[in-house]
C-alpha positions as CSV (number, residue, x, y, z in Angstrom):
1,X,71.6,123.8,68.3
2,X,71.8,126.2,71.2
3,X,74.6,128.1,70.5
4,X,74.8,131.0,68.2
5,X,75.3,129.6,64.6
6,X,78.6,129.3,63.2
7,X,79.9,129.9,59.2
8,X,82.5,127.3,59.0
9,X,85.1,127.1,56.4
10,X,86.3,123.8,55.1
11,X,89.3,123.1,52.7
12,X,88.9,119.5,51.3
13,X,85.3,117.8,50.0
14,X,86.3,114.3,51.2
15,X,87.7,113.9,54.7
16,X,86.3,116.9,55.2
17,X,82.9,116.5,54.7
18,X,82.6,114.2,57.6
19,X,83.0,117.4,59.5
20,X,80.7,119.3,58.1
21,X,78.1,116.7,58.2
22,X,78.8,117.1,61.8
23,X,78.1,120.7,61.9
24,X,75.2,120.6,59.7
25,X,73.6,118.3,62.0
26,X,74.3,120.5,64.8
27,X,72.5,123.4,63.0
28,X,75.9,125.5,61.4
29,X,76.2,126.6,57.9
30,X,79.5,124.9,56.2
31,X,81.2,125.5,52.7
32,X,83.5,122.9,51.6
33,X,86.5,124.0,49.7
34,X,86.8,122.0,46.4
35,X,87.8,121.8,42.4
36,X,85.6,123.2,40.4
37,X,83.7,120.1,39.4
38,X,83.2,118.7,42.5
39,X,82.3,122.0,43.9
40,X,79.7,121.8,40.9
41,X,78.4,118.1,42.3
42,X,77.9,119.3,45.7
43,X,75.9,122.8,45.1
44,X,73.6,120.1,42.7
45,X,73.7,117.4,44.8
46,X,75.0,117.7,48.3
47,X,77.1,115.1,49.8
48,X,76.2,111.8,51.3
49,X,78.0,110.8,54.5
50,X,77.6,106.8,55.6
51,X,78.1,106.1,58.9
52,X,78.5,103.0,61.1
53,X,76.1,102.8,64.1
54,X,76.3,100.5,66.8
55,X,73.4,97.8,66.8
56,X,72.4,99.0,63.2
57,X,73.0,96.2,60.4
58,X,73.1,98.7,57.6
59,X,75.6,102.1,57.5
60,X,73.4,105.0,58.5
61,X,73.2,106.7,55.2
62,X,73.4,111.0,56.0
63,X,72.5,113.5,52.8
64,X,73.5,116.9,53.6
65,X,70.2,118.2,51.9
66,X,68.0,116.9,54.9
67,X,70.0,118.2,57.9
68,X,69.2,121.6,59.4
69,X,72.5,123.4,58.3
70,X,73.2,124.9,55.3
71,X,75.9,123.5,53.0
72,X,77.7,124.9,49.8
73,X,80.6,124.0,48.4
74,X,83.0,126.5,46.0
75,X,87.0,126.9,44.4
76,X,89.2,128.2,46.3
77,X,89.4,131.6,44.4
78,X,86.0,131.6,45.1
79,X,86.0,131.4,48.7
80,X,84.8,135.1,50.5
81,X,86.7,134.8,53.9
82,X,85.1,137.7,55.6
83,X,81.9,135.8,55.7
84,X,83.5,132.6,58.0
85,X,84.1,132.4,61.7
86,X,86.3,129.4,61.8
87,X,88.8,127.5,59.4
88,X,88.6,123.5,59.4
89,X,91.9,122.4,57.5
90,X,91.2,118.8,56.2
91,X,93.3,118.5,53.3
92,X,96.9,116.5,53.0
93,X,99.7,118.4,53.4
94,X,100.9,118.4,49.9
95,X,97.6,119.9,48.7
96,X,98.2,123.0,50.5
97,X,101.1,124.1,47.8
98,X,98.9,123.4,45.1
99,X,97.7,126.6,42.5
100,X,94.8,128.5,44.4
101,X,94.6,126.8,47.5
102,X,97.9,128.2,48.1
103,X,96.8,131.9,47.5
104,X,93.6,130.7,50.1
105,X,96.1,129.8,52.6
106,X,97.8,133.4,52.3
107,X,94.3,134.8,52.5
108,X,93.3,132.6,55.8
109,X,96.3,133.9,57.1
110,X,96.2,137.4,56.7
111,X,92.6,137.4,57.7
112,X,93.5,136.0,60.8
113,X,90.3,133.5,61.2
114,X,90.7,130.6,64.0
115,X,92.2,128.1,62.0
116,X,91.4,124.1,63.0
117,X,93.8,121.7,61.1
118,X,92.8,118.0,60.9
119,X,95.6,116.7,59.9
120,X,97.9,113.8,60.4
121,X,101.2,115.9,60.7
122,X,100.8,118.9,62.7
123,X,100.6,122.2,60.9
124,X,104.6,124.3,62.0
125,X,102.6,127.1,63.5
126,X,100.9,124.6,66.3
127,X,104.3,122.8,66.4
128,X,105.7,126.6,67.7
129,X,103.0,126.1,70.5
130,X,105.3,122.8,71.8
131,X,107.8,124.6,74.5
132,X,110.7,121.6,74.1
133,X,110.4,121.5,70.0
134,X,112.8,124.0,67.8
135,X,109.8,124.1,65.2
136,X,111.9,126.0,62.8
137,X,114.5,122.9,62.3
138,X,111.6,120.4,61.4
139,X,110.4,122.7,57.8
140,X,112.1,119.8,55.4
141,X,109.8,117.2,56.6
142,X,107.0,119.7,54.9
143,X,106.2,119.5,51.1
144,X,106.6,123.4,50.7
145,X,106.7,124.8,54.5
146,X,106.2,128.6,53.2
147,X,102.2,127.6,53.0
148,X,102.3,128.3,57.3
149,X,103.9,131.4,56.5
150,X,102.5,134.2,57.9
151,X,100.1,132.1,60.4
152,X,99.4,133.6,63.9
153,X,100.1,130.1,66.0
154,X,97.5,131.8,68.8
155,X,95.0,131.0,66.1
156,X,96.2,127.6,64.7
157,X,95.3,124.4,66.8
158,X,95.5,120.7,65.5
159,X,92.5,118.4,66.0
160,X,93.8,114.5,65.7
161,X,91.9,112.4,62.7
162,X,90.9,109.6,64.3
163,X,87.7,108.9,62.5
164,X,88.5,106.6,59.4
165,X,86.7,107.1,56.3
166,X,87.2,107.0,52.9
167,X,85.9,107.5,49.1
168,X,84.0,104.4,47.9
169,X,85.6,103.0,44.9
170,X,83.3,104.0,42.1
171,X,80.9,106.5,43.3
172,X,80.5,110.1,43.1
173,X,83.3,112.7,45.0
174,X,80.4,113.5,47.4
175,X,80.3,110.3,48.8
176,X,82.5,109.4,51.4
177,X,82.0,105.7,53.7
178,X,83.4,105.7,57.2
179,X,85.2,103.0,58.6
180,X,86.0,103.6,62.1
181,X,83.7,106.4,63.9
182,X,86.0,107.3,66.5
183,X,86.2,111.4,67.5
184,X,87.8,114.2,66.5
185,X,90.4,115.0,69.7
186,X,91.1,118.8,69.4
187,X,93.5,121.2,71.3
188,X,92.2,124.7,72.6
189,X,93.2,127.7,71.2
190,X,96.1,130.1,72.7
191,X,92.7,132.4,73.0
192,X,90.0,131.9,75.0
193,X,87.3,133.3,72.6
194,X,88.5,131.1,70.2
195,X,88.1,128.0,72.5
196,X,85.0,128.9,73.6
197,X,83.5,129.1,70.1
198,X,84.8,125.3,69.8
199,X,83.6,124.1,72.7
200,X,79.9,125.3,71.8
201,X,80.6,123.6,68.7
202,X,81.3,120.5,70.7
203,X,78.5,121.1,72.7
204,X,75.8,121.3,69.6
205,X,77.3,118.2,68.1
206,X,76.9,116.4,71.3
207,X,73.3,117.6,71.6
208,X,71.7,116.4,68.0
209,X,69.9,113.3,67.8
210,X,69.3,112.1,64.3
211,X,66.3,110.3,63.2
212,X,66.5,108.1,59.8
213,X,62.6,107.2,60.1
214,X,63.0,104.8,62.1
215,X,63.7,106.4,65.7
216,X,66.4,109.1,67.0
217,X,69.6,107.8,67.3
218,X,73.3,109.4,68.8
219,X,75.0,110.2,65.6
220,X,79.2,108.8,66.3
221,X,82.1,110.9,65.2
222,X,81.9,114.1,68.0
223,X,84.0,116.9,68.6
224,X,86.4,116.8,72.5
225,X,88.2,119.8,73.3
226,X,90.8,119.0,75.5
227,X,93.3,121.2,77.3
228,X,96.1,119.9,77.1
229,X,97.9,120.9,73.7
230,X,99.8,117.7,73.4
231,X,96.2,115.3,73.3
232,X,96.3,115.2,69.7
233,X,99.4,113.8,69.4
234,X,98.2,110.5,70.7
235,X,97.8,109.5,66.8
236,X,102.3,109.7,66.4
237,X,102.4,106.4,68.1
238,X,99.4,105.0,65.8
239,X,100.7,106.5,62.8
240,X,104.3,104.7,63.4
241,X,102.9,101.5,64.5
242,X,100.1,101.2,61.6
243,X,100.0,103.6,59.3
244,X,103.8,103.9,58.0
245,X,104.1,100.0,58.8
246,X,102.0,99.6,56.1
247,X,104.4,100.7,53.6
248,X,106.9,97.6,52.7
249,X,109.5,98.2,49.6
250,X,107.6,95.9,47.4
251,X,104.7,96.0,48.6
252,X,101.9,97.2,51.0
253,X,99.7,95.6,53.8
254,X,96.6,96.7,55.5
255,X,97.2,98.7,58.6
256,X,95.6,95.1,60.6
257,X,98.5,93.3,59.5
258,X,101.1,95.6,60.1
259,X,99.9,95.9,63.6
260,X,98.8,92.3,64.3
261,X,101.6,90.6,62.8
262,X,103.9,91.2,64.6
263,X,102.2,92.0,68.5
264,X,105.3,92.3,70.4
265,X,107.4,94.7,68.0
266,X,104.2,96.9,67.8
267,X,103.5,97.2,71.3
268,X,108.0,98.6,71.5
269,X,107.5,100.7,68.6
270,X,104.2,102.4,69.9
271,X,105.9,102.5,73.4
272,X,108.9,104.4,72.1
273,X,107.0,106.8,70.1
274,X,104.4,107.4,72.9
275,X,107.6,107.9,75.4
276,X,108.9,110.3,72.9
277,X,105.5,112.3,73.6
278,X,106.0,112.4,77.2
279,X,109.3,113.5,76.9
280,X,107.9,116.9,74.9
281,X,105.3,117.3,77.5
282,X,102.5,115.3,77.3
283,X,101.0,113.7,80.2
284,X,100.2,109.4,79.9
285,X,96.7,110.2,80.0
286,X,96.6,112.2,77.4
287,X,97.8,109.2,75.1
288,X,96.1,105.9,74.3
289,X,97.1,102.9,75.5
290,X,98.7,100.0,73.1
291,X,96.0,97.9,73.8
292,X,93.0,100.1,72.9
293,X,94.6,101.1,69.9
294,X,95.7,97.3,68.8
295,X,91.8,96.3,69.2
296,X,90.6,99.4,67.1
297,X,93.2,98.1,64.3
298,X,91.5,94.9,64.6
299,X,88.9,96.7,62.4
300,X,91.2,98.2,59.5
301,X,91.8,96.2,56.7
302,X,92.7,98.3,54.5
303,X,96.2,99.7,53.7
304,X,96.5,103.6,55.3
305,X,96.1,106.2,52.8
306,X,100.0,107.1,53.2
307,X,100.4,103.4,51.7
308,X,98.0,103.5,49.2
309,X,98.9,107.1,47.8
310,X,102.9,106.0,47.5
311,X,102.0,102.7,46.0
312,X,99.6,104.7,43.3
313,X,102.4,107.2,42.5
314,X,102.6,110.0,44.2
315,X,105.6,111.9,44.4
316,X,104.4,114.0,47.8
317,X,103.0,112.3,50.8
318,X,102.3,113.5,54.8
319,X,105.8,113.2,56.4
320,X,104.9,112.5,59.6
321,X,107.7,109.8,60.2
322,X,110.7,111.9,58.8
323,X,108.9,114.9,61.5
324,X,109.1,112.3,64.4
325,X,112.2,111.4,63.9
326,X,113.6,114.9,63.2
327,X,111.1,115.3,67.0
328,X,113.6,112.4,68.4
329,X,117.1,113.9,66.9
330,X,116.2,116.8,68.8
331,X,115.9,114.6,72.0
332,X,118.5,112.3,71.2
333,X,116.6,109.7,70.7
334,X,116.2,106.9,67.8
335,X,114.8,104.0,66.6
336,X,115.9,101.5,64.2
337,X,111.9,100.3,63.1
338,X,111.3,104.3,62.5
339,X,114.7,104.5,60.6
340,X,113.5,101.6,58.7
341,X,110.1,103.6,57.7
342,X,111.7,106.8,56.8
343,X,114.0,104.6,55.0
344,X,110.8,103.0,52.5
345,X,108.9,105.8,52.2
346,X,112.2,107.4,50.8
347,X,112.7,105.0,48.4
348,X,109.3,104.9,46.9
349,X,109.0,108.4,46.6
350,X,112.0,108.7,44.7
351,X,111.0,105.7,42.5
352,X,107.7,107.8,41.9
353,X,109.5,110.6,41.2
354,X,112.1,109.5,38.8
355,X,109.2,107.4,37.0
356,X,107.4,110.9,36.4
């Protein structure tokens, strides 16, 4: 580490722990926002991160009790704000409503700390930083907007969650496996002391070399800070062509298939969505191409976590394909495969909710 270390705030155990993995490694203390009994497994046992490595057989297995950091984990009742310099939001949406970590996110708000969301649909204060977008007429597509309420959007930015990982079935809830070890793509800050703190994060992360006895290796999964406050929307075009894809009325299908199946409609529907980008402000380059994409979905057998939450029962889900299309409306723009999606994902979540 060569920066001054960081006290980093994280709401969510799972996804989240990738990320503070990351800043452990890099030397920064991280507390991972929790229930009570998982914040009870992680203070005993830590967490165990496994990560791919390219030219390694075997997942690199990473406990958070032999990195250099210092991790805890707590409620969120429990959590003392005054003591963190940064918030890393890597919940789902819905959970932000929930008893507690609602009162947490008034708290985070009124304190006023830099606030990172990792997140598949963009938080409504970071949607005000979008010049073309009336933020204010895109609230429905949120489970209970008045969360954001009260956030500063100078202090919000939106890092895209590229990295795939998830909960192995059957283990402990301070396990997580990662699939696909891509990197976190983050947008500056409004502020500049707020960027810079991010970008010596990025710079520490970048820095460590982890040695698992057998040599030091470069550890995937980093943190890019990017300028341009539109880079982190390159995952709208994914999430439509894969991720939503996967949801079927009868059924679901692993983000592969929904991609693969069907080449040419994938490469119109991700073409659409990633014009639909440009036409808010985003430059090509700051998007990834079809064809990049299509190979890393080559890779993801599973059904997206959208999918697999809908088709387990839950009655809330990310809405990022009702917010792009209430983002196309605004630019008078449609599209019959999105209508199609929003159309599903209706359905089952009023099947899930009439069955509970």
């Amino acid at each position: 580490m060569t920066s001054a270390k960081k006290n980093v705030l994280i709401l969510g155990a799972s996804y989240g722990s990738l990320v503070g993995t990351k800043l452990l490694m890099a030397g920064h203390d991280a507390t991972l926002v929790c229930t009570g009994p998982t914040a009870a497994l992680i203070e005993r046992e830590g967490t165990l991160v496994r990560m791919p490595v390219r030219g390694r057989e075997a997942p690199l297995e990473i406990r958070s009790t032999d990195l250099e950091g210092k991790l805890s984990a707590t409620t969120p009742e429990a959590a003392d704000l005054p003591r963190y310099d940064l918030v890393f939001l890597g919940m789902q949406e819905p959970q932000y409503g929930a008893p507690g970590v609602r009162e947490l996110m008034r708290r985070v708000a009124a304190a006023n700390i830099p606030c990172v969301a990792i997140m598949n649909i963009p938080p409504p204060p970071y949607l005000e930083r979008l010049p073309r977008l009336d933020a204010s007429a895109l609230k429905d597509c949120y489970t209970d907007p008045s969360v954001w309420e009260g956030f500063d959007p100078k202090r919000v930015t939106l890092a895209s969650p590229d990295p795939q990982a998830f909960r192995p079935p059957g283990e402990g809830k301070n396990v997580l496996q990662v699939g696909l070890p891509t990197n976190f793509k983050t947008a500056r800050f409004v502020e500049e002391d707020s960027t810079a703190m991010l970008r010596a994060l990025q710079a520490d992360i970048e820095a460590v070399r982890f040695d698992p006895g057998d040599g030091a290796l470069e550890v995937p999964v980093k943190l890019k800070v990017h300028e341009s406050v539109f880079v982190p929307l390159a995952k709208w075009p994914m999430l439509v062509t894969g991720n939503y894809r996967c949801i079927g009325r009868d059924e679901m299908i692993s983000i592969r298939d929904a991609v693969h199946k069907d080449a040419t409609a994938s490469r119109e529907v991700y073409a659409w969505v990633s014009d639909l980008c440009i036409g808010l402000g985003a430059e090509p380059g700051d998007l990834v191409p079809f064809e990049k994409y299509a190979k890393a979905a080559e890779g993801l057998k599973k059904p997206s976590s959208a999918a697999r939450a809908l088709f387990g029962g839950a009655t809330h889900i990310e809405r990022v394909d009702c917010l792009i299309r209430r983002v196309a409306a605004q630019a008078d723009q449609q599209s019959q495969v999105l209508d199609e999606v929003v159309a599903c994902v209706d359905q089952r979540l009023a099947m899930n909710r009439q069955a509970s």
